[in-house]
Structure formats: C-alpha cells, structure tokens
C-alpha positions in Angstrom: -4.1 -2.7 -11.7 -6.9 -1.2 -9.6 -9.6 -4.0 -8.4 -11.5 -2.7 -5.6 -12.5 1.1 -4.5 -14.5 2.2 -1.3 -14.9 5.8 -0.2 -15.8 6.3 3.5 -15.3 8.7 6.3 -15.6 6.7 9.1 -12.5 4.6 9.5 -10.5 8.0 9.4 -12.4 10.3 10.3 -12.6 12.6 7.4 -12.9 11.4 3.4 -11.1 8.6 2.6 -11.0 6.5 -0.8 -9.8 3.0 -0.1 -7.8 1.8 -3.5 -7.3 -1.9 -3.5 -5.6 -3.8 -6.8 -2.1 -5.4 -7.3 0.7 -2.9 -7.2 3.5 -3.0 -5.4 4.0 1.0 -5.5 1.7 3.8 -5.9 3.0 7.9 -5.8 6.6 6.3 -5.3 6.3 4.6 -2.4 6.1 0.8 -1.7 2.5 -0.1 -1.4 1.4 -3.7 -0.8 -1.8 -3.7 -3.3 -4.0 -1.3 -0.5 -3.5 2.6 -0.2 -5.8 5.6 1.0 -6.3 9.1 -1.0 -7.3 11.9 0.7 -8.2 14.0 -1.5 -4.7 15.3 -2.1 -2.1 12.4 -1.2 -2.1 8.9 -1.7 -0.5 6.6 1.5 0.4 3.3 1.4 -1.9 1.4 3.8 0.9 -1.4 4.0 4.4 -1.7 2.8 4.4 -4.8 1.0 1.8 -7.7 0.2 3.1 -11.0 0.0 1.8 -14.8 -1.7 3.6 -17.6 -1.9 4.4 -18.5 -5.8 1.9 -15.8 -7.4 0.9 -12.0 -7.3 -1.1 -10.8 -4.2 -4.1 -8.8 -4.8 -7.2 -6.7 -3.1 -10.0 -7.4 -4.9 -12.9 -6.4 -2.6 -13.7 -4.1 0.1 -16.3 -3.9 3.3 -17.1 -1.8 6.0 -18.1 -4.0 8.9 -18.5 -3.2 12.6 -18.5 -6.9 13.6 -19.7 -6.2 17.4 -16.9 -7.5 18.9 -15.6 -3.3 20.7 -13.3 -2.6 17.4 -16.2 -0.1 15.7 -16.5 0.0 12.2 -13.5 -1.2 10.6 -12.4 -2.2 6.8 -12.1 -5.5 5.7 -10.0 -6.2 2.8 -10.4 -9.3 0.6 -8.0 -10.8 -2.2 -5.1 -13.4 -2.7 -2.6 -12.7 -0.3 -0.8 -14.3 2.8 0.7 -10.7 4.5 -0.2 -7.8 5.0 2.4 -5.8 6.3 4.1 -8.0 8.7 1.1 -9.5 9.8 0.0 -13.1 8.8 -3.2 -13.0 7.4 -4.6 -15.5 4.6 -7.1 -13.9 2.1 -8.9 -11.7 4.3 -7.5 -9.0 6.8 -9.2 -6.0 8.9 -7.9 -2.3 9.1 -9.3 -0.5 12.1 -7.2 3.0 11.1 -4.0 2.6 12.6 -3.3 -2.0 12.7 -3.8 -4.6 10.5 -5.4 -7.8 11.8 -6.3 -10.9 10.9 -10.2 -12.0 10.4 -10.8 -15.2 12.0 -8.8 -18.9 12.0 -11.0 -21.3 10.6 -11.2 -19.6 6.6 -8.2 -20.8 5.2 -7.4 -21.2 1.6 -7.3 -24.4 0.0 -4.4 -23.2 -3.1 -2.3 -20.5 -3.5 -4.8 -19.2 -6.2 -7.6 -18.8 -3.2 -9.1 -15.7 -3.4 -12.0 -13.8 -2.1 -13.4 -11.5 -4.7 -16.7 -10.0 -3.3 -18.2 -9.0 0.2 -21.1 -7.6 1.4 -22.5 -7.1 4.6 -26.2 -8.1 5.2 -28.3 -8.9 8.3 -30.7 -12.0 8.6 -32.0 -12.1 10.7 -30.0 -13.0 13.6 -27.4 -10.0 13.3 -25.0 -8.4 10.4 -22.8 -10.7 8.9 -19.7 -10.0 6.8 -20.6 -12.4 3.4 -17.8 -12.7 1.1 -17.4 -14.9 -2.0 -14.4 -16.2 -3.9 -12.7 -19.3 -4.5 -10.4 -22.2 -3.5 -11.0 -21.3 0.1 -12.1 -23.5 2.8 -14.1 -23.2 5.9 -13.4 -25.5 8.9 -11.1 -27.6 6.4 -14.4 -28.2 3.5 -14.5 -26.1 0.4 -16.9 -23.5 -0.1 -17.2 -20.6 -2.2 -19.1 -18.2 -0.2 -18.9 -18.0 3.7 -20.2 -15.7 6.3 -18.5 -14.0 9.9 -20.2 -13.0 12.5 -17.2 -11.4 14.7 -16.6 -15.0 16.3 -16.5 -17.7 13.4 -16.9 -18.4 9.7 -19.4 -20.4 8.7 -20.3 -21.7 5.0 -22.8 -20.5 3.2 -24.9 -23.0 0.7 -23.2 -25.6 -1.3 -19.8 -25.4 -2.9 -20.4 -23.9 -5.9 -16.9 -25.8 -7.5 -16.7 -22.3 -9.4 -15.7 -18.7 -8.1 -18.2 -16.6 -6.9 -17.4 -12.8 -8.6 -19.6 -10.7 -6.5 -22.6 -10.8 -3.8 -25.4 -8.7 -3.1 -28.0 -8.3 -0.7 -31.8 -10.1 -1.0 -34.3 -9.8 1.3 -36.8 -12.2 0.6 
C-alpha cells in the first residue's frame, strides 16, 4: 500500500518522488515502507522498517529545513521503530545520504502510535514542523498533535483522545 507521496528536487538535487506506504519490497528489492523514483528507477530509501508486534508504515511526508546547519531535509512520519539500522520511533529525517532520528522527548505511548499528517507552518516565532497522529506522547503526556522547532517537541492544544488524520496551515 502506498500512503504518502512528495515530489521535490531539493533533497537530491534533481526530481525526486518520495513514496511512503507499508511494503517491504518495491521493483524487487527490499524496501522498508520509503523509496525514491526518479523518473526511471525506483530505490529503496531503507532496507527494512521494523515495529514491534504490528506492520510499520509511512504515512506522511515534510520538507523541513529545521535551522539547525542540516538544510532542507525530509521528514518521514508513520508507525515504525527502525529505519534502516537506525532507532527512530515514529518520526525519522533523511538529509540525502543518512537517516536520523527527530528529537528525544516524542515517544509513542503503544505500538499502534502513529503520526499521520505534517505540515510545516511559521508563527510567528520561526517554522515549525507540525505533525498529527496518535498514541504518542510528548515529554511523557499524551497529545495528538505536536510541534519541533529543530531543538524540542512541544504539544500542541489539548489531547484530542482521537487521531488527528491531517493538518493544514491557518493564518488567522
């Protein structure tokens, strides 16, 4: 299944559409629910995708420069623990060549935590990476949307006890 699609130049230099869903393979090759077409060949982004006791997934996609010297980079939400090899719970960062992980205080609060929107809006006091979900936490208290800054997550309104699908920009 295919959940999430971006298309971007900037993380690779040249046209890129970002697939994200929950296959374990795509063009016969192991793929860990995120790959990259060019145009003419799909590539894995990571070999495998694990989560402990259910199927990972990608369900959303952001471009974010978070300030911090890494440029623009693309964030990748979903239900997932690894990417690759590296440990990263829900949310994980692709700057081109590495995966990394986004932060230490958002941490899921079941195995079915997920993130399943993001957007990136400024206001006010600098862009922000929003993204929206559910059964996550944010400095141990659950929430269901959340923001980062390139240092920290911080929540976002009230619980809503329900998942948040998708988020979009207001300026009011």
């Amino acid at each position: 299944a295919v959940w999430s699609l971006l298309s971007t130049d900037v993380i690779a230099g040249s046209p890129r559409l970002y697939i994200g869903g929950g296959f374990d393979n795509i063009a016969g090759q192991p793929a860990g629910c995120i790959a990259e077409w060019d145009g003419t060949t799909l590539t894995p982004l990571a070999p495998t995708m694990t989560q402990a006791g259910i199927n990972p997934l990608v369900t959303a996609m952001a471009l974010f420069d978070d300030g911090q010297g890494g440029g623009t980079q693309l964030y990748i939400g979903g239900r997932f623990e690894t990417v690759g090899s590296v440990a990263a719970n829900i949310i994980a960062r692709w700057n081109g060549s590495v995966w990394t992980p986004v932060g230490t205080n958002l941490t899921p609060r079941l195995a079915t935590a997920e993130i399943d929107g993001m957007v990136v809006f400024d206001d006010g006091s600098g862009p922000a990476l929003y993204v929206g979900g559910i059964n996550f936490r944010v400095d141990g208290v659950n929430y269901s949307v959340a923001k980062w800054n390139g240092l920290t997550w911080t929540p976002v309104g009230q619980n809503l006890t329900g998942r948040t699908w998708t988020l979009a920009t207001f300026d009011d």
